[in-house]
C-alpha positions in Angstrom: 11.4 -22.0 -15.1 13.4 -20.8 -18.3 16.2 -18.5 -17.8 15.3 -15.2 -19.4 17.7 -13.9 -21.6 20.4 -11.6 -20.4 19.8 -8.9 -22.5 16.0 -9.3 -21.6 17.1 -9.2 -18.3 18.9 -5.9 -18.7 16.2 -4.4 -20.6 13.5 -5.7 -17.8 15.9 -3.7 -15.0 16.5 -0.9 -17.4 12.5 -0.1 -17.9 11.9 -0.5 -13.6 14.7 2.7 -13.7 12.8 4.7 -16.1 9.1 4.1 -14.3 11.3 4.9 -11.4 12.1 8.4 -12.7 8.8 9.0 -15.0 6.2 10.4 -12.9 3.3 13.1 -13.6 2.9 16.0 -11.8 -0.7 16.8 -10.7 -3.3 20.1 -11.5 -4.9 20.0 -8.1 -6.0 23.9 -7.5 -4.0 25.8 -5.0 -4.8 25.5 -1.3 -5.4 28.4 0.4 -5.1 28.0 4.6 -7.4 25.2 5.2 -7.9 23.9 9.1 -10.7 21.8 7.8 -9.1 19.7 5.4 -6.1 17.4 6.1 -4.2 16.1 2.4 -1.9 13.4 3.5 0.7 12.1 0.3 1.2 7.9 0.9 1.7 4.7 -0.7 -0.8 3.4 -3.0 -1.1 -0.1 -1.6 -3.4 -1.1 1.2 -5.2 2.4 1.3 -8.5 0.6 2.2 -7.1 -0.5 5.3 -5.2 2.9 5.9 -8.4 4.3 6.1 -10.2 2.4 8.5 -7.3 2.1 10.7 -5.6 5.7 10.7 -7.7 8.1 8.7 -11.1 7.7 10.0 -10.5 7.4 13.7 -8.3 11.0 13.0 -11.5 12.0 11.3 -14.1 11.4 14.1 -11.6 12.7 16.8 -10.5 15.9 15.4 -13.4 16.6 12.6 -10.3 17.1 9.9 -11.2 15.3 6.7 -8.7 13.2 5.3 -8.1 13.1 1.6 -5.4 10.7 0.4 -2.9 11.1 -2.0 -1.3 8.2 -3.3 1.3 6.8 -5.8 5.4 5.5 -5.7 7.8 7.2 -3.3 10.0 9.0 -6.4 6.3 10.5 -8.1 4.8 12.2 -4.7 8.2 13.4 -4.2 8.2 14.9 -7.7 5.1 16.4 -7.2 6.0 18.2 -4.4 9.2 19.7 -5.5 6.5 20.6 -8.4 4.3 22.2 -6.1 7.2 23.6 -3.4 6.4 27.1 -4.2 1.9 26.5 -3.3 2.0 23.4 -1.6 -1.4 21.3 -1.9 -0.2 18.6 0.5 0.2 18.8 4.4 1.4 15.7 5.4 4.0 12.7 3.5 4.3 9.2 4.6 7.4 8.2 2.8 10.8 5.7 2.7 13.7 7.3 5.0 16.2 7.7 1.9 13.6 9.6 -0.2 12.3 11.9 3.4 16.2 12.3 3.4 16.0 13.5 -0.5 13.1 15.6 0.7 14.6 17.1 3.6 17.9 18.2 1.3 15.8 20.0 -0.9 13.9 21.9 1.8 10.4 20.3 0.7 9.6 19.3 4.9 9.7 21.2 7.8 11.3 20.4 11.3 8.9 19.5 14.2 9.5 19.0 17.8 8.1 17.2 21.0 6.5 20.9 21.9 4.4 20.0 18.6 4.3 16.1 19.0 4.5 15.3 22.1 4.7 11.2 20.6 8.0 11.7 19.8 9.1 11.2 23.4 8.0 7.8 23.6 8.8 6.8 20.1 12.4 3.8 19.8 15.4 6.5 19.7 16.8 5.4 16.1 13.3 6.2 14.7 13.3 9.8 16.1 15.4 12.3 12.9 19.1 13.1 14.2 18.2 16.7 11.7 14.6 16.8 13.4 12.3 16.0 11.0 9.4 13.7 10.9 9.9 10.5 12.4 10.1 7.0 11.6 6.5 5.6 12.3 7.0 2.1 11.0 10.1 -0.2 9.5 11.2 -3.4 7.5 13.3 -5.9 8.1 15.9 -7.2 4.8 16.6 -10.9 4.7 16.8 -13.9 2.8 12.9 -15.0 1.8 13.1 -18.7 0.8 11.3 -21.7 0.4 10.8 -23.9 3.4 10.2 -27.2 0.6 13.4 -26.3 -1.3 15.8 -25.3 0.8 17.2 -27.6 3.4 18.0 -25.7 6.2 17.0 -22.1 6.8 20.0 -19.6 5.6 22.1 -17.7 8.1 24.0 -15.6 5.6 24.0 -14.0 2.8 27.1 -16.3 1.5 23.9 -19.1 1.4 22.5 -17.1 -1.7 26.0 -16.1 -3.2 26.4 -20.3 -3.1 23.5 -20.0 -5.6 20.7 -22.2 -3.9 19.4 -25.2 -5.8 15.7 -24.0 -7.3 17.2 -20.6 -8.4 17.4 -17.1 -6.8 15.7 -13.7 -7.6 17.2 -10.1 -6.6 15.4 -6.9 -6.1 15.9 -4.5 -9.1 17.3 -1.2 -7.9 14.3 0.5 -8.2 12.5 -0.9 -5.3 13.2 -0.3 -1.9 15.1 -3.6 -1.3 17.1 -2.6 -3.6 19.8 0.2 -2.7 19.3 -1.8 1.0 20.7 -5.3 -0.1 23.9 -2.7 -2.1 24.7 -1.6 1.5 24.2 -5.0 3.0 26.7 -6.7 0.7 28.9 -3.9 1.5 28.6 -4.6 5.2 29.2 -7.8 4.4 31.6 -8.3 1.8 33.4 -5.3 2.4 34.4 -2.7 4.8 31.0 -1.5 6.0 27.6 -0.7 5.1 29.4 2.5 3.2 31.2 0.3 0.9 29.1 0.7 -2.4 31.9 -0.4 -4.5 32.0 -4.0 -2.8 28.4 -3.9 -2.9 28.3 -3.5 -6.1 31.3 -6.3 -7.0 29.4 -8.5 -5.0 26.1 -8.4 -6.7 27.8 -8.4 -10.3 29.3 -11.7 -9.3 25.4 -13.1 -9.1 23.2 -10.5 -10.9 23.8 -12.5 -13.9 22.7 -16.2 -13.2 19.6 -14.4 -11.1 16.0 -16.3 -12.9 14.5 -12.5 -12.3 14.6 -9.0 -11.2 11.5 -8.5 -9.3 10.1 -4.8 -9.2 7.5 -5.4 -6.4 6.5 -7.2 -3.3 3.4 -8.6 -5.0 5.7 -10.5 -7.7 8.4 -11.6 -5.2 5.7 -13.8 -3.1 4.2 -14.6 -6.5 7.5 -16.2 -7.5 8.1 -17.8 -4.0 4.7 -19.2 -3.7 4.8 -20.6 -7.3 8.2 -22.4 -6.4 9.9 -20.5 -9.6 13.2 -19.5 -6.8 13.8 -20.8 -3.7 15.5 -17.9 -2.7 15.5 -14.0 -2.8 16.5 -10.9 -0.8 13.3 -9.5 0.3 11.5 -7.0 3.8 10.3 -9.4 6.6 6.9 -7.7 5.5 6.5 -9.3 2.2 6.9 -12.5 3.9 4.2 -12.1 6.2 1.2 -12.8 4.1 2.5 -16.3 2.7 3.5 -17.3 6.3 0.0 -16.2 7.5 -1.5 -18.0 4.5 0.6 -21.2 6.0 2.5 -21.1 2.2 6.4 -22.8 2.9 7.9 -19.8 2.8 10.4 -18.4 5.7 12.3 -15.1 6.3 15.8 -15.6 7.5 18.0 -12.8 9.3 21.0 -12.5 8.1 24.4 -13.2 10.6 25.9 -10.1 9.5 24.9 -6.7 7.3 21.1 -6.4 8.7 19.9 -3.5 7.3 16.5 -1.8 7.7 14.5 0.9 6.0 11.6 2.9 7.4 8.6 4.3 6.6 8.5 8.1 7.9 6.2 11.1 8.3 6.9 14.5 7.5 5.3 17.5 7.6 5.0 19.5 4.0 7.0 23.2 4.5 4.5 25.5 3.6 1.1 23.0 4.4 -1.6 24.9 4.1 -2.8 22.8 7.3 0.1 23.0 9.4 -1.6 22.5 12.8 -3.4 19.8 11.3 -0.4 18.1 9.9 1.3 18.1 13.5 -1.9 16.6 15.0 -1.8 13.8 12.1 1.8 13.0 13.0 1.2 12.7 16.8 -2.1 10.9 16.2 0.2 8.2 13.9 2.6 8.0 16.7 0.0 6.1 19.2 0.6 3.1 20.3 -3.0 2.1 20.1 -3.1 3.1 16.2 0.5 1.7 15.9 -0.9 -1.7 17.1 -4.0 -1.1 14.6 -1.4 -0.5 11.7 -0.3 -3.8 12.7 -2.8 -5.8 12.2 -4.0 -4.6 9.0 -0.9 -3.4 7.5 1.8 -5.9 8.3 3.8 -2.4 9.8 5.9 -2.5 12.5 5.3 -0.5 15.5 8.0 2.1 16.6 6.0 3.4 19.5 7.7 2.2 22.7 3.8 1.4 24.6 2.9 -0.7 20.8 3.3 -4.1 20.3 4.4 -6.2 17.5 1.7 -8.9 16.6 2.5 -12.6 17.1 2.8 -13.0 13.1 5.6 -10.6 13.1 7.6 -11.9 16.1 7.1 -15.3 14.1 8.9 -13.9 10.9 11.3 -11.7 12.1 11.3 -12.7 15.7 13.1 -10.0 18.3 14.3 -7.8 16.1 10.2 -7.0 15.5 10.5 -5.7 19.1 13.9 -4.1 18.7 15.9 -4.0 15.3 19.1 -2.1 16.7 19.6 -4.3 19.8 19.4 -7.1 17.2 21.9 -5.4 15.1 19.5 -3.8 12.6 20.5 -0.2 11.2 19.3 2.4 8.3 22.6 2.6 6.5 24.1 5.4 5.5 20.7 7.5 4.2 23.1 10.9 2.8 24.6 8.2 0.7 22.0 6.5 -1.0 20.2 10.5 -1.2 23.4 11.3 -3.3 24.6 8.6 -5.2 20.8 7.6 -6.4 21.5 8.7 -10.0 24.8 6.9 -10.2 23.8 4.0 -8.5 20.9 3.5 -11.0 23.3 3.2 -13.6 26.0 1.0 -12.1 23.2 -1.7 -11.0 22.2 -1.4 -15.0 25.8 -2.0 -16.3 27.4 -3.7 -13.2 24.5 -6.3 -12.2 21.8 -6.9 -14.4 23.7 -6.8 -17.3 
C-alpha cells in the first residue's frame, strides 16, 4: 500500500479531532415527569441488536418504552451538558473517561445497592470508587495482527515499536484506543500508566512511519482483513468478528502496560424517569442479559453469575473472565478527563505529524 503523505497524514488526524469536538445539540421538547417512557443515550453501532437483547425484554417486563438515543461518546455528552438545566434523557451508556467527564461536571447522579441491588454481584473494579453508574461491559487493548504476516504472535509492545514487516497502523486520538495505548506506552516505556510524557515520546518515535491513523473499529479490521498492515493497537472486541469469520487475524496481550476501558451506565441528574432509569441499570446488570449482550454484541460480561462466550475466551482468553487478575486496569480516568484538550494537540504535533 502507498505511504500517505505526512502532511496528509497530519491533516487526516487533525480532521478525526475536530469531528471529535463538533457535535449538534438536539430540539427534543422538554420532558415533563414521565414513568412511562424510558430515553436511554448509547452508541450508535449495533442498536438493532441492543434492542432485541436489552431494550425489549426491559419493555415486556416493566411496560417502560424504550426510545434510544444514539451518536459518539463526545456529542451525547454535549448534548447533555446542553440540556443539564431540563434533561430529556434518563439513562447514558458511555466510555469510563467521558462518564468520568460527566460526573465532573455534575451531569449523573450517584446510585447505590438500595437502588440496584446488581451492583452487589457485579467484578469490584467495575463498581465507581465516587458511586456512580457502573461498569456494565469492558475492552481489552492489544496488539491486532495478522496470523499470514507475522511470524510468531507478539508478546509486547516493543514487537510493533520493531516496526513489523507488512506495515503497522495506530489509533488516532480520537477514538477510544487512542488516549488507552498513550497510557500503555507510558506503563511501558516509562514510569507508569501516568507517564503521559513517555507516552507521548514513545509514540512520536513511530507515529511517523505508521501506513494510517484509523478512526474506527470498522476501518481497522478493513485494513487487517485486506492485508494493507500486519499490525495495529486495537480492543480484543474488534477482533472478534474477523476471528469468528475464520479471517488470519489474532489479538495479542501485551507482557506489560494492559490497559482496559469500559463501557458504563449512568443515571441522568435530573431524569425525568428516575425510578425508571435505576430499574434500567439493574435490569443491564443481569447476568442473563449480560450473557445476551454477549452474544450479539461482542461485550464482555461484568456480572460475576455471566459468562464470557467461547469466542471471547478464544481472543482474549482469561483475562475475558477476569482482566485485573490478569493484570488489566482503567488507567488513570481524572487524567485523561483533564488533560483531553492538551492531549488532542500533542498527539497532533507530537505523533501524527
Amino acid at each position: 500500500m502507498n505511504r500517505p503523505a505526512r502532511g496528509a497524514r497530519r491533516t487526516a488526524a487533525l480532521a478525526g479531532v475536530l469531528a471529535l469536538a463538533t457535535v449538534t445539540a438536539s430540539c427534543a421538547p422538554v420532558r415533563e415527569d414521565d414513568p412511562d417512557t424510558l430515553v436511554v443515550s448509547t452508541f450508535a453501532f449495533a442498536t438493532e441488536e441492543f434492542t432485541q437483547v436489552v431494550a425489549e425484554p426491559f419493555e415486556a417486563e416493566t411496560g417502560i418504552r424504550v426510545v434510544l438515543d444514539t451518536g459518539n461518546n463526545a456529542g451525547r455528552l454535549t448534548k447533555l451538558r446542553i440540556n443539564s438545566e431540563r434533561p430529556d434523557t434518563d439513562v447514558v451508556l458511555i466510555s469510563d473517561y467521558y462518564a468520568q467527564i460527566g460526573k465532573d461536571m455534575g451531569l449523573f447522579a450517584p446510585v447505590s445497592a438500595d437502588d440496584v441491588p446488581n451492583l452487589d454481584a457485579i467484578q469490584p473494579w467495575a463498581v465507581d470508587p465516587d458511586g456512580y453508574g457502573p461498569a456494565y461491559t469492558f475492552q481489552l487493548l492489544g496488539l491486532m495482527y495478522r496470523t499470514d504476516l507475522v511470524d510468531e504472535a507478539p508478546e509486547s509492545w516493543d514487537d510493533l515499536w520493531a516496526e513489523p514487516e507488512g506495515g503497522y497502523a495506530l489509533p488516532d486520538i480520537s477514538v477510544s484506543a487512542g488516549p488507552m495505548f498513550v497510557l500503555a506506552a507510558g506503563e511501558h516505556f516509562g514510569s507508569g500508566p501516568s507517564d503521559a510524557d513517555a507516552g507521548f515520546e514513545a509514540l512520536a518515535e513511530i507515529g511517523p512511519d505508521a501506513l494510517q491513523f484509523y478512526t474506527g473499529s470498522t476501518e481497522l479490521t478493513s485494513l487487517l482483513e485486506r492485508g494493507e498492515i500486519a499490525m495495529a493497537p486495537g480492543l480484543d472486541n474488534f477482533a472478534m468478528g474477523s476471528v469468528e469469520a475464520d479471517q488470519p487475524v489474532g489479538f495479542a496481550v501485551p507482557d506489560e502496560g494492559r490497559v482496559m476501558t469500559a463501557n458504563t451506565v449512568q443515571v441522568v441528574e435530573g431524569a425525568p424517569n428516575p425510578a425508571g432509569a435505576l430499574a434500567f441499570t439493574d435490569f443491564l446488570l443481569r447476568p442473563e442479559i449480560q450473557e445476551g449482550m454477549a452474544e450479539a454484541l461482542y461485550d464482555k460480561p461484568v456480572a460475576l453469575g455471566a459468562e464470557p462466550t467461547p469466542l471471547m475466551e478464544q481472543v482474549s482468553r482469561e483475562a475475558a473472565t477476569d482482566p485485573v487478575a490478569n493484570g488489566y486496569h482503567q488507567g488513570d480516568l481524572a487524567l485523561l478527563a483533564n488533560e483531553r484538550s492538551a492531549w488532542l494537540d500533542r498527539f497532533t504535533e507530537e505523533v501524527a505529524r
